[in-house]
DRENDO-1510 file (C-alpha; in Angstrom, 1 decimal, always signed):
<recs>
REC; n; res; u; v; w
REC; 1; UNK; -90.9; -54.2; -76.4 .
REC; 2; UNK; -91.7; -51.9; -73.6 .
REC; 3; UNK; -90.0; -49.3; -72.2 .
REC; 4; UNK; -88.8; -51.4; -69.3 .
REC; 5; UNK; -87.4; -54.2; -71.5 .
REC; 6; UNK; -85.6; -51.8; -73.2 .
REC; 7; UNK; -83.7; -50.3; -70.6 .
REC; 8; UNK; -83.1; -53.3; -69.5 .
REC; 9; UNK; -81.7; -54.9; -72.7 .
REC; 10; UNK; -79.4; -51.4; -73.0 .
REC; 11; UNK; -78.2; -52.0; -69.1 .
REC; 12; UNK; -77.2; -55.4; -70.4 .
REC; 13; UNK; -75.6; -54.4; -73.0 .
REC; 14; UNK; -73.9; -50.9; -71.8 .
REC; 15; UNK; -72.7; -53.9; -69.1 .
REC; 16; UNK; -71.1; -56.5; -71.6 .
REC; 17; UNK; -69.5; -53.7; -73.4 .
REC; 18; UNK; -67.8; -52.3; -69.8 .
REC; 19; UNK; -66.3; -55.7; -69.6 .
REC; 20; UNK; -65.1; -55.7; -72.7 .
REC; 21; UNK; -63.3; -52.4; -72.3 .
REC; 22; UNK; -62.0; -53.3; -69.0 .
REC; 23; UNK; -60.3; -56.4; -70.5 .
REC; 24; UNK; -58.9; -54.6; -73.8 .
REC; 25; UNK; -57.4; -52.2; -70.6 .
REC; 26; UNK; -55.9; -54.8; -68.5 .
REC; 27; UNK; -54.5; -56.3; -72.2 .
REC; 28; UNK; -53.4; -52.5; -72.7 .
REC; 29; UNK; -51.6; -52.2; -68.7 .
REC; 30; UNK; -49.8; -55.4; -69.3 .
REC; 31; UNK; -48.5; -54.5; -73.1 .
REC; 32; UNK; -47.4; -51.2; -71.3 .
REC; 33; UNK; -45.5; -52.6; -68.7 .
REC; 34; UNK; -43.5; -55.4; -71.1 .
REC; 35; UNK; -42.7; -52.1; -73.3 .
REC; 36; UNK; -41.6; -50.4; -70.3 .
REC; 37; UNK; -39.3; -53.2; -69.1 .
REC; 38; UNK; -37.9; -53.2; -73.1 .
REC; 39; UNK; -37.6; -49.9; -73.3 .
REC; 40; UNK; -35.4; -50.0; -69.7 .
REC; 41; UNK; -33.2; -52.3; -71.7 .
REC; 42; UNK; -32.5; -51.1; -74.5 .
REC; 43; UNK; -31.7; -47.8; -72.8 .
REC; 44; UNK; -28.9; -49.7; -71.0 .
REC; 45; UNK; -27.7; -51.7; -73.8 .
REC; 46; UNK; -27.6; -47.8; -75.6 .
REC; 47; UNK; -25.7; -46.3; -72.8 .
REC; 48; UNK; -22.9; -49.4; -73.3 .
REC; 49; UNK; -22.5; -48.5; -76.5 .
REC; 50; UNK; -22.4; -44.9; -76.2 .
REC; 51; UNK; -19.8; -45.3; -73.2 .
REC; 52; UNK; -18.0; -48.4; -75.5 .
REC; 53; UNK; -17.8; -46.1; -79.0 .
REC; 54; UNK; -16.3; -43.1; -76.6 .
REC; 55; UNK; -14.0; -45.7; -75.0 .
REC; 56; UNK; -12.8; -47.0; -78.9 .
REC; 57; UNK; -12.4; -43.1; -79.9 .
REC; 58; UNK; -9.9; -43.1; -76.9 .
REC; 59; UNK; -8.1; -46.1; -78.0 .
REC; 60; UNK; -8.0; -45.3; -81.5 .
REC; 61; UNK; -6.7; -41.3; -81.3 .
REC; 62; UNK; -2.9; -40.4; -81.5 .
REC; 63; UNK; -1.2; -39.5; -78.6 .
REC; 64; UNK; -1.7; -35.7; -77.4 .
REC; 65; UNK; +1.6; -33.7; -77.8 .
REC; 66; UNK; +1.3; -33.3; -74.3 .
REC; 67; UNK; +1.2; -37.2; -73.9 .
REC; 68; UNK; +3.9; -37.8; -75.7 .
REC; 69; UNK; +6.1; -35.0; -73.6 .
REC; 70; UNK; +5.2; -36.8; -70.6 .
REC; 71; UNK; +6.1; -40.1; -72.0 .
REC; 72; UNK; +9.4; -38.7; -72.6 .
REC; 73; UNK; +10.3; -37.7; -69.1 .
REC; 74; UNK; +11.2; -40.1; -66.9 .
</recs>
């Protein structure tokens, strides 16, 4: 093989490989941006709950002494 053939096989080659990367990228940008969107909701669905749990620890305490005094007046 001569020299020029060679170079010319490894530009070919070096140039199938670049495609290949660039797709396993654009594979790797869309799989980002479907995490991304995930990820946004289940930090919602975690702020519900965290908001939901402090509304049931409301619900569920006793009255505050000062509560119940201001219950009592009328």
């Amino acid at each position: 093989m001569e020299p020029n053939d060679a170079a010319s096989a490894e530009l070919v080659r070096w140039r199938l490989r670049e495609r290949e990367v660039e797709a396993v990228l654009r594979e790797t940008e869309s799989e980002e941006l479907r995490l991304s969107e995930e990820l946004a909701k289940v930090d919602e669905q975690a702020g519900y709950y965290d908001s939901l749990a402090g509304d049931m620890k409301r619900d569920v305490q006793p009255p505050s002494l000062y509560g119940l005094i201001r219950s009592l007046r009328w």
